[in-house]
NUVO-894542 format. One record per residue (C-alpha): residue in three letters; chain; x negated, y, z. Coordinates in steps of 0.2 Angstrom, whole numbers, plus 5000, padded with zeros to 4 digits. Example, Ala and Ser with C-alpha at 12.3 -4.5 7.8 and 13.67 -1.06 7.14 Angstrom:
BEGIN
{type: Ala, mol: A, u: 4938, v: 4978, w: 5039};
{type: Ser, mol: A, u: 4932, v: 4995, w: 5036};
***
This chain:
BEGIN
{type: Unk, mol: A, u: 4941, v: 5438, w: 4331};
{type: Unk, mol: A, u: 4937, v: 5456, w: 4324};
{type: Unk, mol: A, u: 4952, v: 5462, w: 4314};
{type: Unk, mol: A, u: 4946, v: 5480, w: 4310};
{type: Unk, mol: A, u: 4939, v: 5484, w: 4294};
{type: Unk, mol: A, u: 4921, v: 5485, w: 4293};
{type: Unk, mol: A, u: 4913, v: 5500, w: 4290};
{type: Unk, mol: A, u: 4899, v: 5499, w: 4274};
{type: Unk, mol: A, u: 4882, v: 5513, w: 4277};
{type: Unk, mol: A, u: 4875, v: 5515, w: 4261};
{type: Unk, mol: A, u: 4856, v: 5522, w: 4265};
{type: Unk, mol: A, u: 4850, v: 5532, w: 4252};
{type: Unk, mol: A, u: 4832, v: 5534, w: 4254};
{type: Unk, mol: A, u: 4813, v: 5532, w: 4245};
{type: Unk, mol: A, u: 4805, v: 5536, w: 4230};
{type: Unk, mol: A, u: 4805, v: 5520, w: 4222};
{type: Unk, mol: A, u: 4788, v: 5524, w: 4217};
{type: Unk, mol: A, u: 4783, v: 5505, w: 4214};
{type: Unk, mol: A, u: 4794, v: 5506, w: 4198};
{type: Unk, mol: A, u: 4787, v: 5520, w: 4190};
{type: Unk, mol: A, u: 4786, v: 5524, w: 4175};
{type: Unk, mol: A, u: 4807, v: 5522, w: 4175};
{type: Unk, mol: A, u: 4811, v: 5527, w: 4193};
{type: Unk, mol: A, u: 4807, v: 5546, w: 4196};
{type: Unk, mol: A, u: 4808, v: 5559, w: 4211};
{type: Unk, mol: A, u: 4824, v: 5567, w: 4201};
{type: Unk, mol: A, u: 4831, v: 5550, w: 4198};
{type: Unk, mol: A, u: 4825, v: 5536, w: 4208};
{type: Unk, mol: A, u: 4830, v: 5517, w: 4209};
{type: Unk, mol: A, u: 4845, v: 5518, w: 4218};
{type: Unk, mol: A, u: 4854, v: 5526, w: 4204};
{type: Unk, mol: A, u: 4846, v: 5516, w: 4188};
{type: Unk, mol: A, u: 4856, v: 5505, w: 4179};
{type: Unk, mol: A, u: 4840, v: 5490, w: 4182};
{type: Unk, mol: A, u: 4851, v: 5475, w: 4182};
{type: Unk, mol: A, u: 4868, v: 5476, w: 4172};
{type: Unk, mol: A, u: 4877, v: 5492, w: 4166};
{type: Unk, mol: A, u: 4880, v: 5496, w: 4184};
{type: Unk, mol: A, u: 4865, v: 5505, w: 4195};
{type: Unk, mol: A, u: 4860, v: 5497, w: 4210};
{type: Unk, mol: A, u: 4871, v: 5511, w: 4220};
{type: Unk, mol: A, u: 4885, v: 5508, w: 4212};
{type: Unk, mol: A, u: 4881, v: 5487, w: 4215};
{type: Unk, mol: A, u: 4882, v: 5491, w: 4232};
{type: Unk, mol: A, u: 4897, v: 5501, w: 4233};
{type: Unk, mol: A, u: 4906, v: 5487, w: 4224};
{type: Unk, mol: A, u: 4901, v: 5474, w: 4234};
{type: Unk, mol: A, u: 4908, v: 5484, w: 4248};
{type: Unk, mol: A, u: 4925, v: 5488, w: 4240};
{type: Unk, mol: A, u: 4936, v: 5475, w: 4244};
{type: Unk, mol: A, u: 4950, v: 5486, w: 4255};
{type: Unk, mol: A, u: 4956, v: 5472, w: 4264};
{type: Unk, mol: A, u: 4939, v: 5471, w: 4273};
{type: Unk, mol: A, u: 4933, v: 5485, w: 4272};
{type: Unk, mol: A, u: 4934, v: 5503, w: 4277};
{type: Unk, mol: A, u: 4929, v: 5518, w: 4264};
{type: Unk, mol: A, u: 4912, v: 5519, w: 4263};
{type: Unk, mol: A, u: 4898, v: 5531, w: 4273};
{type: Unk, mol: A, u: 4882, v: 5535, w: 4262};
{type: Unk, mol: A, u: 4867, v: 5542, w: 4270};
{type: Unk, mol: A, u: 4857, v: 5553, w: 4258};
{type: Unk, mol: A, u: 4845, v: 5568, w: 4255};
{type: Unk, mol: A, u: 4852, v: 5583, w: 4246};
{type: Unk, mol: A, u: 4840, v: 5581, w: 4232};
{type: Unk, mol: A, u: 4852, v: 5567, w: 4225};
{type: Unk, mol: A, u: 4869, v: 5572, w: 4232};
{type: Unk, mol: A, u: 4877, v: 5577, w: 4215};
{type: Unk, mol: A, u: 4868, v: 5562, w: 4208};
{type: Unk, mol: A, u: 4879, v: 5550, w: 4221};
{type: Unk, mol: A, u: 4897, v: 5560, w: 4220};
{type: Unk, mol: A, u: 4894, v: 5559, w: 4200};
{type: Unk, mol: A, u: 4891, v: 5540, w: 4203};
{type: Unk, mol: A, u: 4907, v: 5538, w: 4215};
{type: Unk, mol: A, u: 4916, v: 5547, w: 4202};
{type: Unk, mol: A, u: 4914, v: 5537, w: 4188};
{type: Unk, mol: A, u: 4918, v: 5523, w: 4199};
{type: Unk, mol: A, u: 4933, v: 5531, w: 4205};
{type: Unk, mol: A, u: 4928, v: 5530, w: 4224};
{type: Unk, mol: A, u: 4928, v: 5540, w: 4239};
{type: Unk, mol: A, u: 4916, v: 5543, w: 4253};
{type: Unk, mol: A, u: 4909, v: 5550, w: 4264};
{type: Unk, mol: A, u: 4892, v: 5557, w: 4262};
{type: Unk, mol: A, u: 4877, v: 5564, w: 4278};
{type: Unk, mol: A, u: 4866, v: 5577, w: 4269};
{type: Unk, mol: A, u: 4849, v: 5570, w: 4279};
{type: Unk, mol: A, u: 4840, v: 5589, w: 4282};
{type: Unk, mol: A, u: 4823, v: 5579, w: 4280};
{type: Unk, mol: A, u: 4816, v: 5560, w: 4277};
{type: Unk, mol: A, u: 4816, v: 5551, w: 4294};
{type: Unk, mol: A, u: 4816, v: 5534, w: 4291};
{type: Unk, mol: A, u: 4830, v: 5522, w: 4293};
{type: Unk, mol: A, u: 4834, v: 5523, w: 4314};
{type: Unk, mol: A, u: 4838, v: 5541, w: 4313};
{type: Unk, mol: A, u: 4848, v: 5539, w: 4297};
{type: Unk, mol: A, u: 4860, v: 5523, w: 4306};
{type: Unk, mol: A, u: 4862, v: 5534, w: 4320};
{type: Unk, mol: A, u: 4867, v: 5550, w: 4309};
{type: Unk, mol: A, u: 4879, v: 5539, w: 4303};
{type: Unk, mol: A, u: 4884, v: 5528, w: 4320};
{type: Unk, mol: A, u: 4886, v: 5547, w: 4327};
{type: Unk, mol: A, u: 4901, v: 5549, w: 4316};
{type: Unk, mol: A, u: 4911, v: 5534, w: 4316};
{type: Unk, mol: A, u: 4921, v: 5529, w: 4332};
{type: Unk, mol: A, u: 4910, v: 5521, w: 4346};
{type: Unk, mol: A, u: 4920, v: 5503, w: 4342};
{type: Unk, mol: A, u: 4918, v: 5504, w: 4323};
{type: Unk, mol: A, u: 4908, v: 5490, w: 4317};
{type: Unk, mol: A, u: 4896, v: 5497, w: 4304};
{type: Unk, mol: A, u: 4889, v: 5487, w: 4292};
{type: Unk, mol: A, u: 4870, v: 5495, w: 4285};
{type: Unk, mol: A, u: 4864, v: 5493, w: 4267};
{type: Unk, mol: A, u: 4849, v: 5500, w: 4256};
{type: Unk, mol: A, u: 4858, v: 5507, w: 4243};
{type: Unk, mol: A, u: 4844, v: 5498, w: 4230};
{type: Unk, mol: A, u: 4846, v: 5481, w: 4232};
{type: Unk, mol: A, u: 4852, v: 5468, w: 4223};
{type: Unk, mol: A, u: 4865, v: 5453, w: 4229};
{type: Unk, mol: A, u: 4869, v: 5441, w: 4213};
{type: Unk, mol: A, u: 4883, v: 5432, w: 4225};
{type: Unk, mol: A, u: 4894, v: 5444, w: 4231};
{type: Unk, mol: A, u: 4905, v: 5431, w: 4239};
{type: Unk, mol: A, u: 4890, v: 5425, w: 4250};
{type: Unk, mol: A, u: 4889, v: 5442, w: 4256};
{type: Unk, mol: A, u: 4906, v: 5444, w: 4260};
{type: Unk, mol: A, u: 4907, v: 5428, w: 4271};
{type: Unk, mol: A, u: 4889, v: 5435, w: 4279};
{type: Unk, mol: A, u: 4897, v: 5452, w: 4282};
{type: Unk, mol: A, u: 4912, v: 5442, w: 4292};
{type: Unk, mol: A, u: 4901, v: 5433, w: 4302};
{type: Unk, mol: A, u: 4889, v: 5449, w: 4308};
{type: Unk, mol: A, u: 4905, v: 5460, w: 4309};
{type: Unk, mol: A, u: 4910, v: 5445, w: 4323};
{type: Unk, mol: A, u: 4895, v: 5444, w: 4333};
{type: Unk, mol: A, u: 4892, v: 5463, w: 4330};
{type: Unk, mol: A, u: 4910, v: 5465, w: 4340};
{type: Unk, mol: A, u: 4902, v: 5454, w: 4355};
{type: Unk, mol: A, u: 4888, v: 5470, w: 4356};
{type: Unk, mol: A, u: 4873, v: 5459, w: 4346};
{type: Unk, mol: A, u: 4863, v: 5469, w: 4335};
{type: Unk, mol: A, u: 4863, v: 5458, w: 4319};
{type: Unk, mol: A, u: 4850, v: 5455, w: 4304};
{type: Unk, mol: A, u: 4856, v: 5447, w: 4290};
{type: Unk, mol: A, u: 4842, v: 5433, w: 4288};
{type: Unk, mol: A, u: 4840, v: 5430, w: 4272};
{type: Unk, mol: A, u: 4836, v: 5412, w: 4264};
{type: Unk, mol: A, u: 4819, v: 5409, w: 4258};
{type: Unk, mol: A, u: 4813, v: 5403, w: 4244};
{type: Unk, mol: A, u: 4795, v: 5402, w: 4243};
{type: Unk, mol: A, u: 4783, v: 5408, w: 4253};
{type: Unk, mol: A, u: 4784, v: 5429, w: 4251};
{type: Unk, mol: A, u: 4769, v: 5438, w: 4257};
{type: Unk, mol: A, u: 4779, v: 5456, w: 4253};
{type: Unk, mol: A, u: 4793, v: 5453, w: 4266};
{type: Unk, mol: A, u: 4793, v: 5450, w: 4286};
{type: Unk, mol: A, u: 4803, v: 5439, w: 4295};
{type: Unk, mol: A, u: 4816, v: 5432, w: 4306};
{type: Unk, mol: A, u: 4812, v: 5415, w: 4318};
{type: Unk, mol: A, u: 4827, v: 5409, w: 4323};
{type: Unk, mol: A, u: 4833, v: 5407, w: 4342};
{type: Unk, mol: A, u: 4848, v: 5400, w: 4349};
{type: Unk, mol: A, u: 4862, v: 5395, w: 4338};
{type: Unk, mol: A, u: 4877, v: 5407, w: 4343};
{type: Unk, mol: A, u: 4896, v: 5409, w: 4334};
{type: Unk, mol: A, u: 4891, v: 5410, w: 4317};
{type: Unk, mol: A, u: 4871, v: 5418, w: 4315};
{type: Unk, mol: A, u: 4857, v: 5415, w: 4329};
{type: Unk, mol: A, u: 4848, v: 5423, w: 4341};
{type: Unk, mol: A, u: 4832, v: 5432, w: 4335};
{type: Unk, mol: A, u: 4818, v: 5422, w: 4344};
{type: Unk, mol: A, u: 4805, v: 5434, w: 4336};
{type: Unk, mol: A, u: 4802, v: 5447, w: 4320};
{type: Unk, mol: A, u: 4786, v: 5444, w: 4312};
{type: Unk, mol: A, u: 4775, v: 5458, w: 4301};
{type: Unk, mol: A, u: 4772, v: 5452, w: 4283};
{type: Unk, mol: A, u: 4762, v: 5436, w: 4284};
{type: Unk, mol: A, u: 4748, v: 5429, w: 4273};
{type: Unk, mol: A, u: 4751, v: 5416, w: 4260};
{type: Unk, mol: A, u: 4745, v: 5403, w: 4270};
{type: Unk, mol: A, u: 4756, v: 5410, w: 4288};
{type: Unk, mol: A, u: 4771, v: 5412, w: 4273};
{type: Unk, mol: A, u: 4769, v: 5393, w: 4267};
{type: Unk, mol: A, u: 4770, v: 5386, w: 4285};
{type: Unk, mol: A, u: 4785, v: 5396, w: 4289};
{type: Unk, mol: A, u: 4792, v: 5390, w: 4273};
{type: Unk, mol: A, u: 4790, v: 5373, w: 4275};
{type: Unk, mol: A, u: 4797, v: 5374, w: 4296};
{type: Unk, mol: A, u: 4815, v: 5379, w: 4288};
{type: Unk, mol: A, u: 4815, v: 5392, w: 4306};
{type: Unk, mol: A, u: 4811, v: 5409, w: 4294};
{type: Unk, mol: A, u: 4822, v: 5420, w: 4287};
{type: Unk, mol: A, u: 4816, v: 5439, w: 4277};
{type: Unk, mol: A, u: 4821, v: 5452, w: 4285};
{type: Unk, mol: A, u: 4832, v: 5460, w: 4271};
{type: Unk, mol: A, u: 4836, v: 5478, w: 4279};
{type: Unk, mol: A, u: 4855, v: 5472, w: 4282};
{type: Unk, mol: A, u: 4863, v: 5476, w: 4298};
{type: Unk, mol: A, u: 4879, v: 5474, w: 4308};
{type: Unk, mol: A, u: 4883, v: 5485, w: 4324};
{type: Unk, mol: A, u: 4896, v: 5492, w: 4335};
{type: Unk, mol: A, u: 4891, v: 5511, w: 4332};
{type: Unk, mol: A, u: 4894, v: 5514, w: 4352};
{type: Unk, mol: A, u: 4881, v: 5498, w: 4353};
{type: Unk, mol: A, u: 4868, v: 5505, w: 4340};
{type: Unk, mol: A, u: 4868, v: 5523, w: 4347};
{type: Unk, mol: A, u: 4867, v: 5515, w: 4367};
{type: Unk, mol: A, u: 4852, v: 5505, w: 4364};
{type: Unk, mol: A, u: 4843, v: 5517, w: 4355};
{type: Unk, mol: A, u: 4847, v: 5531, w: 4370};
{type: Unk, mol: A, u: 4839, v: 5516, w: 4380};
{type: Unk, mol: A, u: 4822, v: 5513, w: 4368};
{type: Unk, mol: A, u: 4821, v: 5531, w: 4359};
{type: Unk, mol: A, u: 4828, v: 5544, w: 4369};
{type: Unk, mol: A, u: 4821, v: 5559, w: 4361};
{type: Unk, mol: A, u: 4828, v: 5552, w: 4343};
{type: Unk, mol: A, u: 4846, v: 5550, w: 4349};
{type: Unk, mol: A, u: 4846, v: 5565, w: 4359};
{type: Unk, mol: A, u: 4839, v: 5574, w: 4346};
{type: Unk, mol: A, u: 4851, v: 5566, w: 4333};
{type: Unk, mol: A, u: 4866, v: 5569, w: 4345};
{type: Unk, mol: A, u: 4862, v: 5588, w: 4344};
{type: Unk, mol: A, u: 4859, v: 5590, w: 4327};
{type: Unk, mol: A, u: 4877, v: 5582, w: 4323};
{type: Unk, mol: A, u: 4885, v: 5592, w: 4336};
{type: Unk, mol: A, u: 4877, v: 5607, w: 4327};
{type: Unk, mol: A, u: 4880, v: 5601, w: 4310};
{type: Unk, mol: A, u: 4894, v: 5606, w: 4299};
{type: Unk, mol: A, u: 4909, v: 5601, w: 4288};
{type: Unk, mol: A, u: 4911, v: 5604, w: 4267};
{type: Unk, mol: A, u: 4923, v: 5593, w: 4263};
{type: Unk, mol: A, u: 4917, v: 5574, w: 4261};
{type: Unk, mol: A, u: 4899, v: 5582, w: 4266};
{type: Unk, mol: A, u: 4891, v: 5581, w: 4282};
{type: Unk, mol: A, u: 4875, v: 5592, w: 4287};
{type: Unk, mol: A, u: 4867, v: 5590, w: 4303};
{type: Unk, mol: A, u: 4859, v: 5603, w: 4310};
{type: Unk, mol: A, u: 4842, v: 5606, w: 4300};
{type: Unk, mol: A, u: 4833, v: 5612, w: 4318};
{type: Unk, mol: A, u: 4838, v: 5598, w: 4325};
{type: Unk, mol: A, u: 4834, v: 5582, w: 4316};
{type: Unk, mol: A, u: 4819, v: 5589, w: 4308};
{type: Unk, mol: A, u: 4810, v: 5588, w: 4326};
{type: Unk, mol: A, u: 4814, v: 5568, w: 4326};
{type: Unk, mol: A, u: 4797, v: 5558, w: 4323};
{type: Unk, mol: A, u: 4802, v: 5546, w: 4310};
{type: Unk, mol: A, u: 4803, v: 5527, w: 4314};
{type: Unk, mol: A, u: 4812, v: 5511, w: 4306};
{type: Unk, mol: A, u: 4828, v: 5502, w: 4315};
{type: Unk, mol: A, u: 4817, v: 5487, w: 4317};
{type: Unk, mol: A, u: 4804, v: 5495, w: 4324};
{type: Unk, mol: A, u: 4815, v: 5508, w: 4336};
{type: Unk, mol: A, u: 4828, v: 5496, w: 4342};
{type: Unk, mol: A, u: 4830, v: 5479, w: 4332};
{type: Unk, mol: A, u: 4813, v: 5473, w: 4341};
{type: Unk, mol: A, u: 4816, v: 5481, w: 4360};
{type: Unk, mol: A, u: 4835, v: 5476, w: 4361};
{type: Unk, mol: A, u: 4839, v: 5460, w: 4372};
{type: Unk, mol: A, u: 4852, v: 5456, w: 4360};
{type: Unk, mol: A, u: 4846, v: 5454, w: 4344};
{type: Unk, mol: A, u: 4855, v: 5441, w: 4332};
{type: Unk, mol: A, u: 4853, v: 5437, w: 4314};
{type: Unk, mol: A, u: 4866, v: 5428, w: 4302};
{type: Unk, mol: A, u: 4860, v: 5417, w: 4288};
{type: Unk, mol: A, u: 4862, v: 5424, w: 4271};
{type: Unk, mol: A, u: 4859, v: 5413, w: 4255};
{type: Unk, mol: A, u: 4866, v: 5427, w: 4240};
{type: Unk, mol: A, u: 4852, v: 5428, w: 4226};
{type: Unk, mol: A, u: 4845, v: 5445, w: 4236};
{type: Unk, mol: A, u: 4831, v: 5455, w: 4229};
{type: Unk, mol: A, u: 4826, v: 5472, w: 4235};
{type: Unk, mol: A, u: 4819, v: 5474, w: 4217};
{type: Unk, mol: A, u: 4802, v: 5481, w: 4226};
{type: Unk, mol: A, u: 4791, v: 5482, w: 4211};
{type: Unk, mol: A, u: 4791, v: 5473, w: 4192};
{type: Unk, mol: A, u: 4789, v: 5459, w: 4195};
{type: Unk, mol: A, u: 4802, v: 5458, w: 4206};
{type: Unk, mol: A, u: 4813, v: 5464, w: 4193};
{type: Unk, mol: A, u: 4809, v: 5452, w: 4181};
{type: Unk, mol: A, u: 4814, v: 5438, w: 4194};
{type: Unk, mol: A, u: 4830, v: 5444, w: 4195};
{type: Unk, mol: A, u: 4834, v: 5446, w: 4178};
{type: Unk, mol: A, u: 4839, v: 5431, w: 4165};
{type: Unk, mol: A, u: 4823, v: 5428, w: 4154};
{type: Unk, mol: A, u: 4820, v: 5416, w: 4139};
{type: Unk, mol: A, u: 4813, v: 5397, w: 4141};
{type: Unk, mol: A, u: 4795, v: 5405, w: 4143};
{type: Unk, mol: A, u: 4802, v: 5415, w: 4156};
{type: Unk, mol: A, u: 4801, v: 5430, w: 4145};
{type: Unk, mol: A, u: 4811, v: 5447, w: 4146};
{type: Unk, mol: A, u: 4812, v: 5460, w: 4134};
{type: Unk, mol: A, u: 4824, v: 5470, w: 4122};
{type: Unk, mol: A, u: 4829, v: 5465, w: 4105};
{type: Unk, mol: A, u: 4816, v: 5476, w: 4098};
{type: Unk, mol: A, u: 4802, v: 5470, w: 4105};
{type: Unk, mol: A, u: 4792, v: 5456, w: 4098};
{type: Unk, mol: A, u: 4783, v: 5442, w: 4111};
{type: Unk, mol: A, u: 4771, v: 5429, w: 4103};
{type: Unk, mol: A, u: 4765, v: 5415, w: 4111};
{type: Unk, mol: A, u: 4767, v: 5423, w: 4129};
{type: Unk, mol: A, u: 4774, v: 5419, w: 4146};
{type: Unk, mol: A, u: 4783, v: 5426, w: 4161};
{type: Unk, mol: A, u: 4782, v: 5443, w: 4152};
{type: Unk, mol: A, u: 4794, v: 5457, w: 4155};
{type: Unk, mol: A, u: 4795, v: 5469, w: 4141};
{type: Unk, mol: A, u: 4807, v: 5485, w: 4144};
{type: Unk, mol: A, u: 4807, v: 5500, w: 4134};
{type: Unk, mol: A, u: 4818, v: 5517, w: 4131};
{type: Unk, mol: A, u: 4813, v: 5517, w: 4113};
{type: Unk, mol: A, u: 4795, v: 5511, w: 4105};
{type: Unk, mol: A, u: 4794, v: 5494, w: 4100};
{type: Unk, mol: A, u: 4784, v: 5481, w: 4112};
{type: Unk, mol: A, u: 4774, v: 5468, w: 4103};
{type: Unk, mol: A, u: 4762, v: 5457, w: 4112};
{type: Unk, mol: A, u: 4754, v: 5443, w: 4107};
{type: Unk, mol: A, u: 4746, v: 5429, w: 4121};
{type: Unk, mol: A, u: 4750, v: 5436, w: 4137};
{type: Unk, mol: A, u: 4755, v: 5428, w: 4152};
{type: Unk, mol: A, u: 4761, v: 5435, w: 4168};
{type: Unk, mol: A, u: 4762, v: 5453, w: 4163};
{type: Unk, mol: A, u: 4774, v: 5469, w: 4164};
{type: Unk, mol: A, u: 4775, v: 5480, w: 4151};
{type: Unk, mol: A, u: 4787, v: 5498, w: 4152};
{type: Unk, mol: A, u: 4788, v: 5512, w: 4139};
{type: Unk, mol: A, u: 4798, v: 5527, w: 4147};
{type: Unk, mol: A, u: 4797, v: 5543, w: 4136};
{type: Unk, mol: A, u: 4780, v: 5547, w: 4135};
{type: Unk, mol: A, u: 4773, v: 5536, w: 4151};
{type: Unk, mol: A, u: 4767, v: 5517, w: 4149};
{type: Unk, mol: A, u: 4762, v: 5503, w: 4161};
{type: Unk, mol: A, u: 4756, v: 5489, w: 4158};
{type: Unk, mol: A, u: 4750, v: 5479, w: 4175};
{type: Unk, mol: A, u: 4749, v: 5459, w: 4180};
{type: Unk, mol: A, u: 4763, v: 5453, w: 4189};
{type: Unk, mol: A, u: 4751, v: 5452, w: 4205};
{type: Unk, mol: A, u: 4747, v: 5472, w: 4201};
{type: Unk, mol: A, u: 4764, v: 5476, w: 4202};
{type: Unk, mol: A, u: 4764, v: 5480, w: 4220};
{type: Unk, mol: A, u: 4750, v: 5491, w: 4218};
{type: Unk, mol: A, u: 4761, v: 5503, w: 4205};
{type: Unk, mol: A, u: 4765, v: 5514, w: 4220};
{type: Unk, mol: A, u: 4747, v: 5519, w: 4221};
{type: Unk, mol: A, u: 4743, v: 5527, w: 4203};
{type: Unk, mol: A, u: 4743, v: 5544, w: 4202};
{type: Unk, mol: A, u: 4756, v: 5545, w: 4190};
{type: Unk, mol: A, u: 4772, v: 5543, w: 4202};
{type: Unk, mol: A, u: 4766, v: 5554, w: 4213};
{type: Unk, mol: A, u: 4766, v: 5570, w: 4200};
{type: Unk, mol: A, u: 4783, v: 5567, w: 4197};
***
């Protein structure tokens, strides 16, 4: 059994673009208030903040939004430990920036730090179970529960049962409707949520033995990096020389001993509007929109505004934000395509 506290890594990366007009370069989705009073942040620092099993967290930011995240720490009253990423690298050399600084046998559990988990107990017990397999040296996806057949998500097949999760028999790319309707109905698919469990030493060995050059040059760049307080900079040199590359793609799909535990917790990584609107309580017709605003005879609309009053009269599947002087209104199947308008990227 692993006694030792497990050790949440909060990444703090993207734009968030695909919720423009609300999430902006200055202030992007993590640290917005989208579901509840608390920000998405802040959601996953709490879900993190039972002492008894776990350790202080470690977040993994740019410097753009490092007063942004001590502000929100603050008012949470919380401590941590926070890596000042020199430049955006994806999410392998960010775990191994952080894997770098714990102890070799720390298990380290990763988080996107924009996410959101309705049952926190769920997670918890999912937590446990990674945090065991993770101390047998797997490499550990939380698999999380589908519920219909997602087309925006890859996945997890399940392999052989092991203590508490499954060996990964395959990770599979985002699928068709039709690919996504079959894995579906097999019950052997899980999404890949973007959650993992490690033993740092474990993490930072396999990817010496799939991506050399990143741990080397992420080895040098924390050797070279320097202290300021609860800060952490690596050596700019250093890591800006890493070619950027996901965990999944670096290590979690080249390791012999990749595992996945099952994780049914109402996730959503809130990846657009629509999304959104699934994870928030709406009305009988499915409907979501401030007091202000007026819906007739409409379905499945969300309705969020800073100010001006919405009204809208017979419209069904639809997304409509006001945010000071910027308005979207897009089709529930649009909402992906947010990402794409020129409007988040003048921000």
């Amino acid at each position: 059994m692993t006694s030792a506290k497990i050790h949440p890594v909060i990444l703090c990366g993207g734009a968030g673009t695909r919720l423009w007009p609300v999430s902006r370069r200055d202030k992007p989705k993590p640290f917005l208030p989208l579901i509840g009073e608390m920000t998405l942040f802040q959601q996953a620092i709490e879900r993190t903040s039972d002492t008894s099993q776990f350790a202080a967290p470690m977040i993994v930011a740019g410097e753009a939004h490092a007063d942004l995240i001590e502000q929100q720490l603050a008012e949470m009253h919380c401590t941590a430990r926070l890596i000042i990423e020199p430049a955006a690298r994806n999410t392998a050399p960010a775990i191994a920036l952080a894997a770098a600084r714990l102890d070799p046998a720390a298990i380290m559990l990763v988080c996107p730090s924009d996410h959101h988990i309705a049952d926190t107990s769920a997670f918890c017990a999912a937590a446990r179970a990674a945090a065991e397999l993770a101390g047998q040296d797997y490499l550990v996806s939380f698999g999380i529960a589908a519920d219909r057949p997602e087309t925006g998500y890859g996945y997890l097949r399940r392999g052989e049962p092991l203590p508490g999760g499954f060996a990964i028999e395959r990770f599979v790319e985002k699928p068709d409707l039709a690919t996504a309707q079959s894995y579906l109905e097999s019950g052997e698919y899980s999404w890949n949520g973007g959650i993992f469990a490690f033993r740092a030493g474990a993490f930072l060995d396999e990817l010496a033995r799939h991506r050399p050059d990143i741990a080397e040059l992420v080895r040098r760049a924390v050797d070279d990096g320097r202290e300021d307080g609860a800060r952490f900079s690596p050596s700019d040199e250093a890591f800006a020389a890493i070619s950027g590359e996901s965990v999944d793609y670096a290590v979690m799909e080249n390791t012999a001993r990749a595992a996945m535990v099952p994780a049914d917790m109402g996730w959503s990584d809130i990846g657009n509007w629509a999304a959104l609107h699934d994870a928030l309580q709406g009305d009988a017709g499915g409907n979501v929109a401030p007091e202000n605003s007026e819906l007739a005879d409409c379905k499945n609309v969300l309705a969020i505004s800073d100010g001006p009053r919405i009204s809208a009269i017979g419209l069904e599947d639809v997304c409509i934000i006001v945010d000071g002087d910027e308005v979207l209104v897009t089709t529930r199947d649009g909402a992906q395509k947010v990402g794409k308008l020129s409007g988040p990227n003048e921000q």
